[in-house]
SEKETI-416810 format. One record per residue (C-alpha): residue number from 1; residue in three letters; chain; x, y, z. Coordinates in nm, 4 decimals, padded with zeros to 6 digits. Each point is the difference from the previous one (the first is absolute). Layout:
SEKETI-416810
segu->NUM	fimar->ALA	baba->A	x->X	y->Y	z->Z
...
//
This chain:
SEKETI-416810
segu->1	fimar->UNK	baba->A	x->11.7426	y->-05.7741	z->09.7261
segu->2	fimar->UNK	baba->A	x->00.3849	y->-00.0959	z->00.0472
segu->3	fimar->UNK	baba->A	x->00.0905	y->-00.3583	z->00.0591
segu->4	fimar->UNK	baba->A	x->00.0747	y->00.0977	z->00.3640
segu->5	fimar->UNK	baba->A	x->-00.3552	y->00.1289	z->00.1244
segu->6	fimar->UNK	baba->A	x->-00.2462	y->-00.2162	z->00.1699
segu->7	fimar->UNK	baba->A	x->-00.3346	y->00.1176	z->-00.0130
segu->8	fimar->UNK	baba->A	x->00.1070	y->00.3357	z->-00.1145
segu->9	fimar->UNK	baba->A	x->00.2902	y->00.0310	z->00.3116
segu->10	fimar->UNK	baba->A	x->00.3704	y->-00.0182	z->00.0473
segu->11	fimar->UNK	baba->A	x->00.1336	y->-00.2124	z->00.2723
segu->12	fimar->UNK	baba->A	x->00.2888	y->00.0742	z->00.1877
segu->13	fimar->UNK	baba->A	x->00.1754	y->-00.3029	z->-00.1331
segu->14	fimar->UNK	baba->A	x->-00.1174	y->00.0798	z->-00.3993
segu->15	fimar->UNK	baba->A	x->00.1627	y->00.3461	z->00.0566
segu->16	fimar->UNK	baba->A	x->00.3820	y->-00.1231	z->00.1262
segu->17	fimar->UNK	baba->A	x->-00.0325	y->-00.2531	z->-00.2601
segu->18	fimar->UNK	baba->A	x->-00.0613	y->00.2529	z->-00.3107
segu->19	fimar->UNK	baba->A	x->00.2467	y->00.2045	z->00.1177
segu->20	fimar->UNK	baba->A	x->00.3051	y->-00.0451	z->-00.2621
segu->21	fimar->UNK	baba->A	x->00.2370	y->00.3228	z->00.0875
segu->22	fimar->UNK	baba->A	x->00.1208	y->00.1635	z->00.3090
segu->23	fimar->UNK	baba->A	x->00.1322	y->00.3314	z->-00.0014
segu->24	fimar->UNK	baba->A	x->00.1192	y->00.2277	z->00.3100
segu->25	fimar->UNK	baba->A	x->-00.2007	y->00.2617	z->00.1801
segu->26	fimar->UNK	baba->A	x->00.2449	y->00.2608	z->-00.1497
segu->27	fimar->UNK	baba->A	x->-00.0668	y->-00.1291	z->-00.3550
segu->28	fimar->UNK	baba->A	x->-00.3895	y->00.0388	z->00.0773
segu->29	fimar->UNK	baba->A	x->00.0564	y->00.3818	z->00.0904
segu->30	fimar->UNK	baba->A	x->00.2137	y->00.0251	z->-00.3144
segu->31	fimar->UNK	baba->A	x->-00.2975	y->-00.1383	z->-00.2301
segu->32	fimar->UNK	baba->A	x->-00.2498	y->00.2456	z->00.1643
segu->33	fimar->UNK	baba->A	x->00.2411	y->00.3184	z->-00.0673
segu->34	fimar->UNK	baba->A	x->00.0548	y->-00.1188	z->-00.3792
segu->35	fimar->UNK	baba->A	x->-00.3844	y->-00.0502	z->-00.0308
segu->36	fimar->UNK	baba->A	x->-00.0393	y->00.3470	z->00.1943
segu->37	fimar->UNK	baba->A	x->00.2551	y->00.1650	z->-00.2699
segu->38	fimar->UNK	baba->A	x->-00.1774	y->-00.1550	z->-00.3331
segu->39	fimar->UNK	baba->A	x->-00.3511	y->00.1182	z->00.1490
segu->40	fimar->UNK	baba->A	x->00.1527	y->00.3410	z->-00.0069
segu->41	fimar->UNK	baba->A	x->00.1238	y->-00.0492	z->-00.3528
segu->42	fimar->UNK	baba->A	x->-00.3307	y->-00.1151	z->-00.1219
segu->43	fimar->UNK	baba->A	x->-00.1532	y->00.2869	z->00.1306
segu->44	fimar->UNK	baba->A	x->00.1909	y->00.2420	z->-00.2261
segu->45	fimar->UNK	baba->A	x->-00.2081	y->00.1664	z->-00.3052
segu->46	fimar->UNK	baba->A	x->00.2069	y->-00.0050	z->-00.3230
segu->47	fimar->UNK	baba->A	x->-00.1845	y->00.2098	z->-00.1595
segu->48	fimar->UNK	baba->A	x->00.0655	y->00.3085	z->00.2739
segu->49	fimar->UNK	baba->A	x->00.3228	y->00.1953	z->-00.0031
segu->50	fimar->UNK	baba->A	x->00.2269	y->-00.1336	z->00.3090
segu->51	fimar->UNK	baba->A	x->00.3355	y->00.0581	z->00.1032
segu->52	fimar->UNK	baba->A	x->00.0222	y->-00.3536	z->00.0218
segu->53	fimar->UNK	baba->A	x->00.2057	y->-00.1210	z->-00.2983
segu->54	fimar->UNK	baba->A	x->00.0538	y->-00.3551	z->-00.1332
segu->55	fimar->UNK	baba->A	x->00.2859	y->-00.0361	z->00.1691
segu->56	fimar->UNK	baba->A	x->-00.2045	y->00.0038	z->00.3444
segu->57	fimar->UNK	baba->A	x->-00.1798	y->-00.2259	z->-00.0867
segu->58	fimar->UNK	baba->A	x->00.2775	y->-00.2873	z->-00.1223
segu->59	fimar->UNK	baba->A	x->00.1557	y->00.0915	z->00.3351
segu->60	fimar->UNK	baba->A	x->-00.2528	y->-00.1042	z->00.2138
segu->61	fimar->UNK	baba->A	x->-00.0517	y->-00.2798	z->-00.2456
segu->62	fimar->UNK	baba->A	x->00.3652	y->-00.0980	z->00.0122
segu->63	fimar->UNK	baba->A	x->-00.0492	y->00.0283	z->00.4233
segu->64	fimar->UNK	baba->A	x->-00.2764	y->-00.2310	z->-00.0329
segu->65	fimar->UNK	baba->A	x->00.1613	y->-00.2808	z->-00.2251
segu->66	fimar->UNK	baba->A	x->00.2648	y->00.0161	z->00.2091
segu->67	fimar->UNK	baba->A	x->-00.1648	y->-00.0754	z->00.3450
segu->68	fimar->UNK	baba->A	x->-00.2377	y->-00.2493	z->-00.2041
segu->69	fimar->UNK	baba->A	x->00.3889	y->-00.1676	z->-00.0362
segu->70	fimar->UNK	baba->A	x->00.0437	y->00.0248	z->00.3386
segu->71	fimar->UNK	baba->A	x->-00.3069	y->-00.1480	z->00.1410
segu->72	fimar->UNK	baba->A	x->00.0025	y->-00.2898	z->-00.2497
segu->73	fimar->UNK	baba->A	x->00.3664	y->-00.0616	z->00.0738
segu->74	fimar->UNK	baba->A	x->-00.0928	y->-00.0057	z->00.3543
segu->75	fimar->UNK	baba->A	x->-00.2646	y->-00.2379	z->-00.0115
segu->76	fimar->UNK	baba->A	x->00.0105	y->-00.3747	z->00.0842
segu->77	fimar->UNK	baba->A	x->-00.1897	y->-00.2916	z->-00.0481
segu->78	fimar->UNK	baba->A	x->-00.2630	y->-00.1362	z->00.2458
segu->79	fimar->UNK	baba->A	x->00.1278	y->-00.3071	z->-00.0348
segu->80	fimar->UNK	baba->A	x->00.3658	y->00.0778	z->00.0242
segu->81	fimar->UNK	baba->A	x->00.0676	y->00.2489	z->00.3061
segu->82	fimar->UNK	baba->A	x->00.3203	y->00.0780	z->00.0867
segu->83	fimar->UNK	baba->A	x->00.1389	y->-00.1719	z->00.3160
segu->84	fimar->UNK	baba->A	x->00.0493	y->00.3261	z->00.1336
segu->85	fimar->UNK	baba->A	x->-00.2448	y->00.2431	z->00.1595
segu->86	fimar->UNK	baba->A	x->00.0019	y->00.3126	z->-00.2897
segu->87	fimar->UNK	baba->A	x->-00.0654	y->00.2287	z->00.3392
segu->88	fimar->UNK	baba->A	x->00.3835	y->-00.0438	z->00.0864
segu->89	fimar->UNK	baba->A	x->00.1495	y->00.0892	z->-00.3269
segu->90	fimar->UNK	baba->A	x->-00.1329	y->00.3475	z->00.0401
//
């Protein structure tokens, strides 16, 4: 069991307080697309022909690292929020 259970449950205060990193809605829907995208990649055969080359596949890659950057660049600290509210910089 993790240091924050109590008989085998999660408080409400033992879940804000293991929370390190905050990261924006839009950043959330940009980590499920990447995941969607390598799920497709893993469900190529290499051993069947495809008209999907190498070079496919280290673009999608590429696409992925890339909004990996973005979302970690994005992300802040729990303990250091900026003063103002990430909503309005949209």
């Amino acid at each position: 069991m993790s240091a924050h259970t109590r008989n085998g449950t999660r408080t409400a205060a033992d879940v804000v307080n293991s929370i390190h990193f905050v990261v924006h809605e839009n950043d959330i829907d940009r980590l499920w697309q990447a995941q969607q995208a390598v799920d497709l990649l893993a469900l190529l055969d290499t051993d069947q022909p495809s008209p999907i080359t190498l070079d496919h596949i280290a673009a999608v890659a590429a696409y992925v690292a890339e909004d990996l950057r973005h979302v970690l660049g994005n992300a802040h600290r729990a303990d250091q929020l900026p003063a103002v509210d990430l909503a309005d910089t949209l």
